[in-house]
C-alpha positions as CSV (number, residue, x, y, z in Angstrom):
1,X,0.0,0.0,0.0
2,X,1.7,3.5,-1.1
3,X,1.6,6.4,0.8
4,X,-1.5,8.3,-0.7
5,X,-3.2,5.5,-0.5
6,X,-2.3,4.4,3.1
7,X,-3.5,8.4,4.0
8,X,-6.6,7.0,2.2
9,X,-7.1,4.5,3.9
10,X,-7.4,6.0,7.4
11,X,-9.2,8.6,6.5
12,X,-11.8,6.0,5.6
13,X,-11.8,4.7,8.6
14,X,-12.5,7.8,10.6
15,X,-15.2,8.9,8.8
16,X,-16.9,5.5,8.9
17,X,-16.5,5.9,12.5
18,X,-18.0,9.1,12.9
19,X,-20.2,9.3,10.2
20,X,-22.4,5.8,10.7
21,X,-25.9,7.2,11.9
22,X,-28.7,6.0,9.3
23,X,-32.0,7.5,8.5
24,X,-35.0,6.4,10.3
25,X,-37.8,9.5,9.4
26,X,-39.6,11.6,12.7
27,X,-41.5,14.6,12.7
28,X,-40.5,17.3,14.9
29,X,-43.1,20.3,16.0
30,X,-41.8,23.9,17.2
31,X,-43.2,22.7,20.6
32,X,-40.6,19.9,20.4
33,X,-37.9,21.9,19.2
34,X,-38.7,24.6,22.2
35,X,-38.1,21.7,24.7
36,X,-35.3,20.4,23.9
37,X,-33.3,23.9,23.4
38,X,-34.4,24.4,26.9
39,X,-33.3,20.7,28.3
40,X,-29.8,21.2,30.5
41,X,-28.3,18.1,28.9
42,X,-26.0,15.7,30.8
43,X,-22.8,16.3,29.1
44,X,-21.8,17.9,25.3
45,X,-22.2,14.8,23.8
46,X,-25.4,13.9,25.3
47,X,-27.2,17.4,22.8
48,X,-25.0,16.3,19.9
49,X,-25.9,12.9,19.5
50,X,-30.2,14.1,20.5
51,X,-29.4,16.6,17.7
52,X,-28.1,13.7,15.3
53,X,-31.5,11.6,16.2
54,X,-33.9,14.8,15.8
55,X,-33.3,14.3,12.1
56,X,-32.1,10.9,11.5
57,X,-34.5,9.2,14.0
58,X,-33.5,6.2,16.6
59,X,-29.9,4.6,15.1
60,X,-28.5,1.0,16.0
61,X,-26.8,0.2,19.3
62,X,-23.7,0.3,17.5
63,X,-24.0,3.6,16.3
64,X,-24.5,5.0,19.5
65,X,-21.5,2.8,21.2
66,X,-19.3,4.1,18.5
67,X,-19.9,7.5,18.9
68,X,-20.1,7.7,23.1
69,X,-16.4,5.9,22.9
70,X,-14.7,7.5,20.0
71,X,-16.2,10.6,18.8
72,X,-13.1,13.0,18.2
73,X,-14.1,16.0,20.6
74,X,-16.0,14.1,23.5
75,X,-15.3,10.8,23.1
76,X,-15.0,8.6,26.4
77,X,-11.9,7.1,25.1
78,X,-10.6,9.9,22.8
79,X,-11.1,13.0,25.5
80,X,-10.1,11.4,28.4
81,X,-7.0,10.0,30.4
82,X,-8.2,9.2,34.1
83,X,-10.4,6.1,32.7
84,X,-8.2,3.8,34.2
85,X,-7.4,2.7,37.7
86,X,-8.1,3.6,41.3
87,X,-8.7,7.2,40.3
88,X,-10.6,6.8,37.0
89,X,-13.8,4.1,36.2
90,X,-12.1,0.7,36.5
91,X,-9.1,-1.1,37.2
92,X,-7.7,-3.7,34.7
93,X,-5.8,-6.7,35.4
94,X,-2.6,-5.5,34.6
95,X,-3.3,-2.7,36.7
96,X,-4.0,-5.1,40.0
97,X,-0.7,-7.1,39.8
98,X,2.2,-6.3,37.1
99,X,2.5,-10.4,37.3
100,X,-0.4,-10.5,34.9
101,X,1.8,-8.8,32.4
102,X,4.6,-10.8,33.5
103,X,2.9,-14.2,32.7
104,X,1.2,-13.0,29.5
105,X,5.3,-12.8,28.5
106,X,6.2,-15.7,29.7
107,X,3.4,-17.3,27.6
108,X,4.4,-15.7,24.4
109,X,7.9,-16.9,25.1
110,X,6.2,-20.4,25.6
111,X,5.0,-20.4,22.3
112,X,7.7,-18.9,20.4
113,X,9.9,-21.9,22.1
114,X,7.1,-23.9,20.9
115,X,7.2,-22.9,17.4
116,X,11.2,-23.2,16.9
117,X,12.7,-19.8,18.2
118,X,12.4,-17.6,15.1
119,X,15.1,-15.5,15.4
120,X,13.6,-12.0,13.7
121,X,10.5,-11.1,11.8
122,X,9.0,-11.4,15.0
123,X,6.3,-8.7,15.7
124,X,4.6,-7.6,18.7
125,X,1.1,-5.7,18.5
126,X,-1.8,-4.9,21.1
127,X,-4.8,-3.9,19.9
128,X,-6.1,-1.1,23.1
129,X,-3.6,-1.1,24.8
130,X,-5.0,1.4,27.2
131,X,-2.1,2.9,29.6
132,X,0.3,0.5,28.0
133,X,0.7,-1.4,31.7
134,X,0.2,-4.6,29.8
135,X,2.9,-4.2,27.4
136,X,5.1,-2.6,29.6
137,X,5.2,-5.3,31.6
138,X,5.4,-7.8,29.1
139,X,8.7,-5.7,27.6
140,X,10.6,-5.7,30.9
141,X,9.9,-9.7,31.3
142,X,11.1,-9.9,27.6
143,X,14.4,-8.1,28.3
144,X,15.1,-11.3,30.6
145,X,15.2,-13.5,27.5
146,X,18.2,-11.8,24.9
147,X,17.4,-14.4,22.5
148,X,13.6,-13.7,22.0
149,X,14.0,-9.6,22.5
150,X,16.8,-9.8,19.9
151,X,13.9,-11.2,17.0
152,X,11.7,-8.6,18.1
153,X,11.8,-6.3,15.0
154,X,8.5,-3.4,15.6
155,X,5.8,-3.4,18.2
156,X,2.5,-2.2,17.0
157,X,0.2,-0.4,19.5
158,X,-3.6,-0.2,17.4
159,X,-4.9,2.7,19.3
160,X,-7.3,5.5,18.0
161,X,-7.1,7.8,20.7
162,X,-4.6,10.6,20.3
163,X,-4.6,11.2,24.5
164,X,-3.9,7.7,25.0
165,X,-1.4,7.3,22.3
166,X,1.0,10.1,24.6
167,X,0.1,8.5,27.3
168,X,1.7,5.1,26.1
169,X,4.5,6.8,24.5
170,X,5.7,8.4,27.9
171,X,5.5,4.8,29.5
172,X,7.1,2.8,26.7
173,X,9.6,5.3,25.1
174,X,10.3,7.7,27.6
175,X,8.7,11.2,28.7
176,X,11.2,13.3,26.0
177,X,11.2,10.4,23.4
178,X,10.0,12.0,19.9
179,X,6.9,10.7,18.4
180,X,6.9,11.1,14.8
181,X,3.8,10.9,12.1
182,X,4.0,8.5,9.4
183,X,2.1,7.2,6.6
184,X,-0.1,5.0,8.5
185,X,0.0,6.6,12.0
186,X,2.8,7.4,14.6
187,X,6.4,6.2,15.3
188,X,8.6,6.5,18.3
189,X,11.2,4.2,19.4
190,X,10.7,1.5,22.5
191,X,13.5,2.6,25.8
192,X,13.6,-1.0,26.4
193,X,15.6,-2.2,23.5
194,X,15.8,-0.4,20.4
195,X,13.0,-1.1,18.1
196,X,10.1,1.1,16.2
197,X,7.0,1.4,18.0
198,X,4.3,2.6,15.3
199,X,0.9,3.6,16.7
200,X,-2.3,2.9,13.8
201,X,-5.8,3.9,14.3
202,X,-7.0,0.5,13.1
203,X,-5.5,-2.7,12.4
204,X,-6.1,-2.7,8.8
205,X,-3.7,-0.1,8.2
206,X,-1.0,-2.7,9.5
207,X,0.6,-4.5,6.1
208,X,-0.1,-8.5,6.0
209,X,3.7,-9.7,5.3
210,X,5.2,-12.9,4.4
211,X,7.2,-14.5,7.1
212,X,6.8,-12.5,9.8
213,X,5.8,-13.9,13.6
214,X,3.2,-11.9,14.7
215,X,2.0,-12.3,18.6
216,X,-1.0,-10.3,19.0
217,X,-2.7,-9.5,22.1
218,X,-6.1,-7.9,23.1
219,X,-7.0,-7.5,26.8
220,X,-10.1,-5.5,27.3
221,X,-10.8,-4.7,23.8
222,X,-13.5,-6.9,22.4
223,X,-16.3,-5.6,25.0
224,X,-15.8,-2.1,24.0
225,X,-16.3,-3.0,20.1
226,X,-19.8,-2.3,19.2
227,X,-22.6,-4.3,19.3
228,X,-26.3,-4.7,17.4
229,X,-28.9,-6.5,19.4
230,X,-32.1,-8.3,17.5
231,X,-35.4,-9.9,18.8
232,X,-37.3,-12.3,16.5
233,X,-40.9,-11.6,16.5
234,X,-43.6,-13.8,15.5
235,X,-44.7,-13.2,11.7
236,X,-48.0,-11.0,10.9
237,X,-48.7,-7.9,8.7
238,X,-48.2,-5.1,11.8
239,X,-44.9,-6.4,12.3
240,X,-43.1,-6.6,8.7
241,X,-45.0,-4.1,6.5
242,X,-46.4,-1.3,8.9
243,X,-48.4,1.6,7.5
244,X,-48.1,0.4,4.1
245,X,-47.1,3.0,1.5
246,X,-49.2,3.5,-1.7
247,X,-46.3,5.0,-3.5
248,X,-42.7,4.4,-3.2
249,X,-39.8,6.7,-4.0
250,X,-37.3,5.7,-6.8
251,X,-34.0,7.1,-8.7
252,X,-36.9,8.3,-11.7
253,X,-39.9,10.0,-9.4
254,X,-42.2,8.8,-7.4
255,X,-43.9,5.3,-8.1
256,X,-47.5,4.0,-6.7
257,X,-47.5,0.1,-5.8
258,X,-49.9,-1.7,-7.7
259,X,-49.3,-5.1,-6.2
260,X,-49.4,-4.8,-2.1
261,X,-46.3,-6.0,-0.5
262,X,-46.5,-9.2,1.2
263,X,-46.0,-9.6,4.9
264,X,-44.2,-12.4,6.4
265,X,-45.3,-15.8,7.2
266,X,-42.3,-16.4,9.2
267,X,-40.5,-14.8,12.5
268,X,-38.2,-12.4,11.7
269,X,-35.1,-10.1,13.5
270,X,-35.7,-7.0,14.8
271,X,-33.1,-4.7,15.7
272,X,-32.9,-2.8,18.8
273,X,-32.1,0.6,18.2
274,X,-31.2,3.8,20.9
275,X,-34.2,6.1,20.5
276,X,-34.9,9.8,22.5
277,X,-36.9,9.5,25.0
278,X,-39.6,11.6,24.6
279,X,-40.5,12.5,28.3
280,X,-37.2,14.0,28.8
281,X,-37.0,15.6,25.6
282,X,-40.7,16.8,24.4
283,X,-41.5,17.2,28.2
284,X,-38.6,17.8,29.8
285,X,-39.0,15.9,33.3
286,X,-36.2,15.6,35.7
287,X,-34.6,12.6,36.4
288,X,-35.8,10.9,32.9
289,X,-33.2,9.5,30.9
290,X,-32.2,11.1,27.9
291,X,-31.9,8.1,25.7
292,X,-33.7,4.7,25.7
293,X,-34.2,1.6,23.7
294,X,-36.8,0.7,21.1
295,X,-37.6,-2.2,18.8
296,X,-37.7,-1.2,15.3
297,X,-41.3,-1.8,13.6
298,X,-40.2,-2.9,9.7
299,X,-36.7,-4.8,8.9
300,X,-33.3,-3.2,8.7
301,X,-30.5,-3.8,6.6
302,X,-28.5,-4.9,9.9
303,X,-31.4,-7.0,10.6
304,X,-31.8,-8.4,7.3
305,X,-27.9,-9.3,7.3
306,X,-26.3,-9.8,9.9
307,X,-28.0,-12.7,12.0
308,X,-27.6,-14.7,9.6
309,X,-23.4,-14.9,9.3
310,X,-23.7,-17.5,12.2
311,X,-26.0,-20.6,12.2
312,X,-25.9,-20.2,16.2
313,X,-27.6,-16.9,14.9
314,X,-30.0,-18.5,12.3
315,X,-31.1,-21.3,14.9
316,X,-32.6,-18.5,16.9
317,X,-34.7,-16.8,14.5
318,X,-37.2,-19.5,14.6
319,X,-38.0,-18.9,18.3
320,X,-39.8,-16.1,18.9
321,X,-38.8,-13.7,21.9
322,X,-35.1,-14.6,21.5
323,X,-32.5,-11.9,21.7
324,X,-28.7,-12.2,20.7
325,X,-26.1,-9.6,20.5
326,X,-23.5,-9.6,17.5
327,X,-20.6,-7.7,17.0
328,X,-19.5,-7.9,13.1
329,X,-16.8,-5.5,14.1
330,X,-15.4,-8.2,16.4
331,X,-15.5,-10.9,13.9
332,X,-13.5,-8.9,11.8
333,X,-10.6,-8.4,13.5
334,X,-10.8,-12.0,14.9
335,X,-10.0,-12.8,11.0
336,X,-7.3,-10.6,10.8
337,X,-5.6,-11.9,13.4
338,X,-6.0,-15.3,12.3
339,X,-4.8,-14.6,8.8
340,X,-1.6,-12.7,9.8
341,X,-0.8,-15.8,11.7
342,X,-1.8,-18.4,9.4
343,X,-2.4,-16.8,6.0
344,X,-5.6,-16.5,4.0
345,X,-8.6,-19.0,3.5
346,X,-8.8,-20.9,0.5
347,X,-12.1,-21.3,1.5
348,X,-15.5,-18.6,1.2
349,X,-17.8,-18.1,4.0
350,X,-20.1,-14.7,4.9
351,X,-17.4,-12.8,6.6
352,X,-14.8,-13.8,4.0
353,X,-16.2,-10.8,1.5
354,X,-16.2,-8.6,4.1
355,X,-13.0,-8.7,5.7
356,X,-10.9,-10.0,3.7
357,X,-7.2,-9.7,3.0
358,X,-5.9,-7.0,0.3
359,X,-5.5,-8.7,-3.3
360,X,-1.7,-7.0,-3.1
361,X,-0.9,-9.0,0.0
362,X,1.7,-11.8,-0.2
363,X,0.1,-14.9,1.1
364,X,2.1,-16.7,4.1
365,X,2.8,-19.5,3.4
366,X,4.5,-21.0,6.7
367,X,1.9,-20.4,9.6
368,X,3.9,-18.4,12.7
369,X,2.8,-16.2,15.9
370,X,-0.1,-16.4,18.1
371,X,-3.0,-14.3,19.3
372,X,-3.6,-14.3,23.3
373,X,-7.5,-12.6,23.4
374,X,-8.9,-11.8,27.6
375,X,-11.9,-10.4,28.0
376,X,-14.8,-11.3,29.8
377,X,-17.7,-12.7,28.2
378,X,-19.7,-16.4,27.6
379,X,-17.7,-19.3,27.6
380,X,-20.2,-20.9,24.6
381,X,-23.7,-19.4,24.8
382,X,-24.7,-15.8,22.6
383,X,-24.9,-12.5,24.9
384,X,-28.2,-11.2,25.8
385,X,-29.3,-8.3,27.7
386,X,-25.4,-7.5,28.4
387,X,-24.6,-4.0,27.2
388,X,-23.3,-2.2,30.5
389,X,-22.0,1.4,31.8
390,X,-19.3,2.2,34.3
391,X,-18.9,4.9,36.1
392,X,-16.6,5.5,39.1
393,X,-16.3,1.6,39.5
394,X,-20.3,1.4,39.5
395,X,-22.6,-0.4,37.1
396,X,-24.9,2.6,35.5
397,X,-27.1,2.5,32.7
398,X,-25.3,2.1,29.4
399,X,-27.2,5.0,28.1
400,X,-26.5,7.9,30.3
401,X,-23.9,10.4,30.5
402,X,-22.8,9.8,27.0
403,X,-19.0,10.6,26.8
404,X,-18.9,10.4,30.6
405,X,-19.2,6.3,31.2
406,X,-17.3,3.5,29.6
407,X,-20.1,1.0,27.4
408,X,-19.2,-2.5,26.9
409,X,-21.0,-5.5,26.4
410,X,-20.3,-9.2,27.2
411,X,-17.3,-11.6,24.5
412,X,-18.8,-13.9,22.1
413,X,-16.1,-15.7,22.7
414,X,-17.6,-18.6,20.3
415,X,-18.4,-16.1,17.3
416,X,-14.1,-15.3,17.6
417,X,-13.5,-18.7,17.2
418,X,-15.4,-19.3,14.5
419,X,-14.8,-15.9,12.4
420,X,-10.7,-16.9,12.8
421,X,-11.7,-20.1,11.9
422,X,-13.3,-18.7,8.6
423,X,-10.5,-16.5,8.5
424,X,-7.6,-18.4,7.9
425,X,-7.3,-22.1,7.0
426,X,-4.1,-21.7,9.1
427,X,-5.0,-21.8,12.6
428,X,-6.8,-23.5,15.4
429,X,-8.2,-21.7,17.9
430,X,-8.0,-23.0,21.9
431,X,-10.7,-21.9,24.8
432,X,-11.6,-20.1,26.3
433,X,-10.6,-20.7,29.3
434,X,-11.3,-19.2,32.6
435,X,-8.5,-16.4,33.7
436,X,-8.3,-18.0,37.2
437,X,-7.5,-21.5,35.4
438,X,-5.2,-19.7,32.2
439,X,-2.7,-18.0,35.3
440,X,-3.0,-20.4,37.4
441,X,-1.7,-22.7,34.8
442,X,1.5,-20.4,34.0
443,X,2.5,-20.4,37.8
444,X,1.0,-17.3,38.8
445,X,0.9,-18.9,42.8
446,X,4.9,-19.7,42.6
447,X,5.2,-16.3,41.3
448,X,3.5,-14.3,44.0
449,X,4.7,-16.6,46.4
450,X,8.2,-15.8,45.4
451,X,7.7,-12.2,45.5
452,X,6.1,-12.4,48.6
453,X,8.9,-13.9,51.1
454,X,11.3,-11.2,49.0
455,X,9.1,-8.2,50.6
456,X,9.8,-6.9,54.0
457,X,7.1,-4.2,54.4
458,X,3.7,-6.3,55.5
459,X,1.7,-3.5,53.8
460,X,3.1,-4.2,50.6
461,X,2.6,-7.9,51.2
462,X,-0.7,-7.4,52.2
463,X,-1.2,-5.8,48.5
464,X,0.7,-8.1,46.8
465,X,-1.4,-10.9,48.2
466,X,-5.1,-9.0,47.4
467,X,-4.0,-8.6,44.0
468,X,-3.4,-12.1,43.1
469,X,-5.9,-13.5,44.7
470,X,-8.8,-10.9,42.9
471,X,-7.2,-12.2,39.4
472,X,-7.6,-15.8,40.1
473,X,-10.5,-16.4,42.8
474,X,-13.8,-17.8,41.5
475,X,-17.6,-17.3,42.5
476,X,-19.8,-14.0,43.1
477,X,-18.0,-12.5,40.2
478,X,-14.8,-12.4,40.9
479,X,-12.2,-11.8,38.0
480,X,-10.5,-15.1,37.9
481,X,-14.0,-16.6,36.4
482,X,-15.8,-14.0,34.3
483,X,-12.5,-12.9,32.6
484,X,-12.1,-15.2,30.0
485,X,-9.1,-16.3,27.4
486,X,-8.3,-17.4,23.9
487,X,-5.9,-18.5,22.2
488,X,-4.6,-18.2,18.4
489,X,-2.1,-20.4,17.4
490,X,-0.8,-22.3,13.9
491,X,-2.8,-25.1,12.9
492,X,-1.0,-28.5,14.2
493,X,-4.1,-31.3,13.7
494,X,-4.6,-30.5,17.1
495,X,-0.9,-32.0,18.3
496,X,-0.2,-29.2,20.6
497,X,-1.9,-27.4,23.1
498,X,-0.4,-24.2,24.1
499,X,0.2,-23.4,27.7
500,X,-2.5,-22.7,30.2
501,X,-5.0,-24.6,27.6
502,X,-3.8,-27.8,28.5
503,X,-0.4,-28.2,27.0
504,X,3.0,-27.8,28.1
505,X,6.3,-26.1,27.0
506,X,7.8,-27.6,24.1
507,X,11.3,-26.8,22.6
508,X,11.8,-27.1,19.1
């Protein structure tokens, strides 16, 4: 990909980010418009996004995800810094215990044992990486192995906050390192050992290249991707062809329909879209949300497409009353990751079309690297009813406070599987597992043990100890059994299961 066409490229992508509300028709009166110039909104972004919906209706859960998360000026993600942590909304695992980091190294040095000990091409890249905690740590247990640190050629950070990209270039380059624009993003250069560290806004922009080792990692990303939620409901005229038009509206004029459209005789998805509430906007109550959801009355193209890229998906729509929650966005880079590990599919399937790799890209032809995914989510079942907001370390409604609270809904962590999969004939995908099981697995109780008897100050112990403990212990919630992992790794027939997934430490 040349330069203009890299430049391209992201531009794309930005404006499909910010530019992704579709039309669904409303009528506004002056009485309306009165009220809702007089509403004191909940925050900036709360009046833009009403203003959006006042003339392009309600707009899919994904829309509104998008926009609360990335949207350049107010953006949860893209205005802010204090999201992370004891001081900001919520703590990460890296955050708890730097051992998490520490053992998500020692497994990609586990694999890269496992799969000979490639001595270069060997690429490191996090998709939101947040602080950069994760890979911090990960780069300081890597300077412990010269062998594996010396086939380290660029680390990748996908990021497409500009306030979080300084604020992982101070902790993995150094508070006066330069950062530099380039044709696909940013470039600085890592204080741990000296390779590039190139920031990209999406993952796409990263070039697919023949025999390189990519080990990808994505903690904490997946549940912020966004998400559309569908209902099936039962078939009958009201539902599929409501107020039916006697004209239609086409590229030559207006049109009348001679032949009534048919309803349908079977259940079909409706999508869930975010909607204004209208006793908070027309009426202007305190204490009413600004936004709630709504069922859509007539077929969308999101519901016309996209439940049916999964059978899991397809086997539902029979049933009326059930609900699933897809991320396509999620699926997509699930494929990317599996093909930069193990090459394209020879195969078609519905996501191939979508997401597939460049025509210019070389194929690979020798399957290398591994993708570590953690996230909480289902271990097989589809997410329903998950989509969340935190605030302060507090559950709030997803829908309030736009800009203000972190949205995220629950990992399909089946759909990954099956989008790599589809992705890449390449790979095999292992899990997930339960966090508490995966560290467990890698030693994480010999670790903190260890560190423990080395510390003299019992308040530090006393830390030392909460924190592991949170990231492994199970029941009422606790970390180590609603955080989930995957795994990524070259296709073997099955021969060799990576560590923590039931397999060992080979050297080859």
């Amino acid at each position: 990909m040349n330069t203009a066409a890299r430049r391209a490229a992201s531009h794309t992508l930005r404006r499909s980010r910010n530019s992704i509300f579709t039309t669904y028709s409303r009528r506004w009166n002056s009485s309306a418009t009165d009220a809702f110039d007089r509403r004191k909104w909940s925050t900036p972004l709360a009046r833009t996004l009403a203003s959006a919906m006042k003339v392009t209706g309600p707009v899919p859960i994904a829309a509104f995800m998008r926009q609360v998360l990335t949207a350049p000026e107010d953006g949860y993600y893209t205005s802010r810094t204090n999201v992370f942590g004891k001081h900001g909304d919520f703590v990460t695992s890296p955050e708890i215990s730097q051992v998490f980091g520490e053992l998500v190294g020692i497994w990609t040095i586990a694999e890269w044992m496992s799969q000979g000990r490639k001595r270069s091409g060997v690429q490191l890249i996090e998709v939101g990486p947040g602080k950069g905690t994760l890979m911090d740590d990960m780069l300081r247990t890597f300077r412990n192995f010269k062998m594996f640190s010396s086939s380290v050629e660029a680390i990748y950070l996908v990021e497409a906050s500009a306030t979080l990209r300084e604020v992982q270039k101070r902790l993995l380059c150094g508070e006066e390192a330069a950062m530099e624009e380039t044709d696909i993003g940013h470039r600085s250069t890592c204080k741990y050992f000296d390779v590039p560290v190139v920031w990209v806004e999406d993952i796409r922009l990263l070039p697919h290249e023949e025999g390189k080792t990519p080990f990808i990692f994505a903690h904490e990303f997946f549940d912020a991707l966004p998400i559309h939620a569908f209902e099936s409901v039962p078939p009958s005229p009201e539902n599929d062809v409501p107020n039916q038009p006697k004209e239609i509206m086409t590229p030559t004029g207006p049109q009348k329909l001679h032949v009534p459209l048919k309803p349908a005789n079977t259940p079909q998805w409706r999508e869930l879209l975010v909607t204004l509430n209208p006793k908070a906007i027309d009426e202007n109550i305190e204490g009413e949300p600004e936004f709630q959801l709504t069922t859509a009355k007539a077929s969308t193209p999101s519901s016309l497409v996209i439940p049916e890229i999964s059978h899991r998906y397809r086997a539902l729509k029979s049933q009326p009353g059930s609900t699933i929650e897809v991320s396509p966005e999620s699926r997509i880079y699930a494929a990317d990751f599996a093909r930069r590990i193990g090459g394209d599919a020879t195969s078609t399937g519905p996501l191939k079309k979508a997401a597939s790799t460049p025509p210019s890209a070389p194929k690979k032809t020798t399957p290398s690297g591994a993708a570590l995914i953690m996230d909480y989510g289902t271990m097989s079942n589809i997410p329903v009813n998950s989509l969340r907001g935190i605030q302060n370390h507090k559950i709030v409604p997803a829908l309030s406070a736009p800009g203000q609270v972190d949205v995220s809904a629950d990992v399909d962590f089946t759909s990954l599987a099956e989008a790599a999969i589809e992705g890449s004939d390449g790979v095999e995908v292992h899990g997930p597992v339960e966090q508490g099981d995966f560290l467990s697995a890698l030693g994480i109780t010999e670790r903190m043990e260890q560190l423990i008897r080395a510390t003299k100050d019992e308040e530090t112990k006393k830390t030392l100890e909460t924190g592991w403990k949170r990231l492994v212990e199970k029941g009422g919630g606790s970390m180590g059994q609603i955080y989930k992992v995957l795994a990524i790794i070259p296709e073997n027939s099955g021969k060799r299961r990576p560590v923590g997934f039931g397999g060992s430490v080979q050297v080859n």
